[in-house]
C-alpha positions in Angstrom: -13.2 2.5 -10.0 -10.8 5.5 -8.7 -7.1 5.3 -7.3 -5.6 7.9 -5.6 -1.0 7.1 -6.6 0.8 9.3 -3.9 4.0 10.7 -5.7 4.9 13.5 -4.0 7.7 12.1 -1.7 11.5 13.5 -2.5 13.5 10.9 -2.2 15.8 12.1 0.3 17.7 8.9 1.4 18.6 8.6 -2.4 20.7 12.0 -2.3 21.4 13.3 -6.0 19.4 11.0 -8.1 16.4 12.8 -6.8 17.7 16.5 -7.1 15.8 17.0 -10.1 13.8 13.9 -10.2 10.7 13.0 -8.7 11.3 9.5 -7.3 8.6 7.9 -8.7 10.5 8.0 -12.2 13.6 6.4 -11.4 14.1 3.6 -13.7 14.1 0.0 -13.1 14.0 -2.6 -15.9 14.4 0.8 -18.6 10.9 2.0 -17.6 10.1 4.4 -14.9 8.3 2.9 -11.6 5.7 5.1 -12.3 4.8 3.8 -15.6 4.7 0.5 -14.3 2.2 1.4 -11.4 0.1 2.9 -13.6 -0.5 0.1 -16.5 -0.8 -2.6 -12.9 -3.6 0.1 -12.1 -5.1 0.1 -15.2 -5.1 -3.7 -15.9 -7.6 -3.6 -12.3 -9.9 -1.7 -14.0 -9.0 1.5 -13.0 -10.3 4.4 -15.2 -9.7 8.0 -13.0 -6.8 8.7 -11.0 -6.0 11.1 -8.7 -2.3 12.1 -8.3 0.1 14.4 -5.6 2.7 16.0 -6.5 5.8 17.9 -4.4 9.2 17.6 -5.9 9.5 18.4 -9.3 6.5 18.7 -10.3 6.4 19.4 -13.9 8.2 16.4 -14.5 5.7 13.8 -13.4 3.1 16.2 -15.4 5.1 16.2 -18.1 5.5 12.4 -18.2 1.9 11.0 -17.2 0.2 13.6 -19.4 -4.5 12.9 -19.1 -3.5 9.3 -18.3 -4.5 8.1 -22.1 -1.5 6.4 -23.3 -2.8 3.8 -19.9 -6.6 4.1 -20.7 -6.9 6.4 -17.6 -8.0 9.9 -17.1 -5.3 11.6 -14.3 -6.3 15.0 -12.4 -3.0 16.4 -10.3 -2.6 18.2 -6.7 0.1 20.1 -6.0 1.2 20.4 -2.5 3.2 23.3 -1.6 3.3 21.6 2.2 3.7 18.0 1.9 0.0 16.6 3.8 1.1 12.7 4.3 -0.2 9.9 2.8 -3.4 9.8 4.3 -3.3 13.8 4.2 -3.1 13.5 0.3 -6.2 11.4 0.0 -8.5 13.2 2.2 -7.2 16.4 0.0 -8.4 14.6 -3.3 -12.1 13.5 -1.1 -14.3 16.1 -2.8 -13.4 14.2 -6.4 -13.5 11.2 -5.3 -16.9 11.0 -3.5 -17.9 8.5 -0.6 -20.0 6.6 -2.4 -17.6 3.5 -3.2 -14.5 2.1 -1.9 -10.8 3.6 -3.6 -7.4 2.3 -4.1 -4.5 4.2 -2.8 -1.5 3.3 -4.3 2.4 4.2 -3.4 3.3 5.4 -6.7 7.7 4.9 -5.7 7.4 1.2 -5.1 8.5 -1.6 -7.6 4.9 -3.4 -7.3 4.1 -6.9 -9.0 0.5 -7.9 -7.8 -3.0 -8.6 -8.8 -4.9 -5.4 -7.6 -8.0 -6.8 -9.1 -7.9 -10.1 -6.7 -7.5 -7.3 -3.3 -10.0 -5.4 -4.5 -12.5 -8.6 -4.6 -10.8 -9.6 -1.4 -12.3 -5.9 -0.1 -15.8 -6.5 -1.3 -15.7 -10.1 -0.1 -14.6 -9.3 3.7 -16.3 -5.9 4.6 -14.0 -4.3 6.6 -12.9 -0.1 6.6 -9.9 -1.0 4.8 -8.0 -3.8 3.4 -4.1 -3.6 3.0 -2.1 -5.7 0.8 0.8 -7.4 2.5 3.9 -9.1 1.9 5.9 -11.5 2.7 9.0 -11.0 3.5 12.6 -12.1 5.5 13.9 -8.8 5.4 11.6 -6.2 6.9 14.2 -3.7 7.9 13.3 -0.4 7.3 9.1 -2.2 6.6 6.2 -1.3 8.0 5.0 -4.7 9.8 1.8 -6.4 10.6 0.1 -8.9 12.4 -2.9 -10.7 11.4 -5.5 -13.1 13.0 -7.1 -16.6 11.5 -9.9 -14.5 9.8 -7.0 -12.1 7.9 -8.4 -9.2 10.6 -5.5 -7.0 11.2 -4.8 -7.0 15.0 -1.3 -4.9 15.2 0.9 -2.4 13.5 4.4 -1.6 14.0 6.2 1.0 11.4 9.5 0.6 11.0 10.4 -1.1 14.0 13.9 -1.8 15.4 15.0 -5.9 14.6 14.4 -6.7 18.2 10.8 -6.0 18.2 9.9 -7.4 14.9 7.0 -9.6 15.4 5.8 -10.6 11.9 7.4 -10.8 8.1 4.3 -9.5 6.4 4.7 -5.8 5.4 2.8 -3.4 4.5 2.9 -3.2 0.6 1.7 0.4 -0.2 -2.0 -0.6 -1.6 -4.9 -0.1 0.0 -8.7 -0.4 -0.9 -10.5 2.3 1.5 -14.2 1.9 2.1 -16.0 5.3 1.8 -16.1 5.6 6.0 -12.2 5.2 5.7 -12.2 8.2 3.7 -14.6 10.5 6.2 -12.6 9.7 9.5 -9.0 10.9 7.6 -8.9 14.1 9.4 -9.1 17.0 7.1 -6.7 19.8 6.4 -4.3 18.0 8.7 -0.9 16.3 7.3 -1.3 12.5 8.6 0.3 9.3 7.5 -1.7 5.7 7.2 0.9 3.7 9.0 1.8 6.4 11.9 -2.0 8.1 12.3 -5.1 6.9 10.4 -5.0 3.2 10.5 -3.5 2.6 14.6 -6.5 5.1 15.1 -9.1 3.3 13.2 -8.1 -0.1 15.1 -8.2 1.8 18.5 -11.3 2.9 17.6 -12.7 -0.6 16.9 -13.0 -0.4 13.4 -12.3 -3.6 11.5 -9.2 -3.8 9.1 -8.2 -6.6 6.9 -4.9 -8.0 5.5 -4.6 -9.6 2.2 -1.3 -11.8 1.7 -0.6 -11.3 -1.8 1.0 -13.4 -4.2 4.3 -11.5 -5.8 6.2 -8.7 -3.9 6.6 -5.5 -3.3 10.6 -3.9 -3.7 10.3 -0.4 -2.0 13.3 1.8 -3.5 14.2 4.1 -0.7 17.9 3.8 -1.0 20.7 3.5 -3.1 21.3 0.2 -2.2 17.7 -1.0 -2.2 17.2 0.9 -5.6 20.6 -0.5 -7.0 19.7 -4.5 -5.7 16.3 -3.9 -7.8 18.2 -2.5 -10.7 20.7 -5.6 -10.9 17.4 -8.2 -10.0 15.4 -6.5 -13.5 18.9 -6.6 -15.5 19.8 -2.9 -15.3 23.1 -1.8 -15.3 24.8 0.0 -12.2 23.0 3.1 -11.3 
């Protein structure tokens, strides 16, 4: 089994606590959300990742080493040009082969889930991609979805303003791609799951599922989000 963790993102919205820190290791409960991501990865079964990196570089690099300290062998990207989220995976697609289905994971995101149960919900439904989702009555700020009886995704909305929410499940930053996921992400082209590949794969007809997962997902994308989680895990002010 291979992961692709996307850490290159900045951190803007969290102003200097990301000037020289990649915000994937900010620290919540006295570990950094990246260690965390990576032993939840592991514990699926998870032996190679596959890892981008922007900001800072040498400090993820520095921290994450091969992978062994989690049982898991890492091989880096740089990207001088940020490529998106889905631009990031299709980058990695000569590694990772099209032979089997992948996990793309949000490595900034406090995470507490059972990748093992969506990747079994994957296998056991078929479709070109399965997204975890979570419940939630706050999605400000969320990507939101809608899904049918049958757990088929049947809309999208990132981000949307409060008067055009239409659903409290969000989109939780995992996915399991199936290999024909991976060969429609446009190559060489910066594109983002929620904004390009996955509206494009439902206009296209392509079959998507949802999995509602049991714990939650706490994005960190500002200082108030990143300080609520921090006081939730018993961490001091930031």
């Amino acid at each position: 089994m291979k992961a692709v963790v996307l850490a290159a993102g900045r951190g803007t919205r969290l102003s200097t606590m990301t000037t020289s820190l990649p915000k994937p290791m900010l620290t919540v409960g006295g570990r950094p959300v990246i260690d965390r991501v990576l032993e939840m990865i592991a514990q699926s079964g998870v032996r190679e990742v596959f890892m981008n990196l922007h900001h800072c570089p040498e400090v993820l690099r520095n921290f994450c080493g091969d992978g062994g300290r989690w049982g898991l062998r890492i091989t880096y990207a740089f990207e001088p040009e940020l490529l998106g989220t889905a631009g990031a995976v299709r980058n990695f697609a000569p590694q990772l082969g099209f032979d089997s289905p992948i996990f793309v994971v949000y490595g900034d995101n406090f995470l507490e889930c059972d990748l093992a149960g969506l990747w079994n919900f994957h296998k056991n439904h078929g479709g070109i991609a399965t997204i975890a989702l979570f419940e939630k009555d706050d999605v400000t700020g969320a990507g939101i979805v809608q899904v049918d009886e049958r757990a088929r995704i049947v809309r999208f909305a990132e981000k949307p303003p409060l008067s055009k929410v239409f659903s409290r499940l969000v989109n939780g930053g995992v996915y399991v791609l199936s290999p024909n996921a991976l060969r429609l992400i446009p190559a060489a082209l910066p594109c983002d799951f929620g904004h390009d590949v996955f509206p494009a794969l439902l206009d296209a007809g392509h079959t998507l599922y949802g999995c509602v997962m049991d714990g939650a997902v706490w994005p960190i994308d500002t200082p108030m989000l990143y300080q609520t989680l921090r006081e939730r895990m018993g961490d001091g002010p930031i």
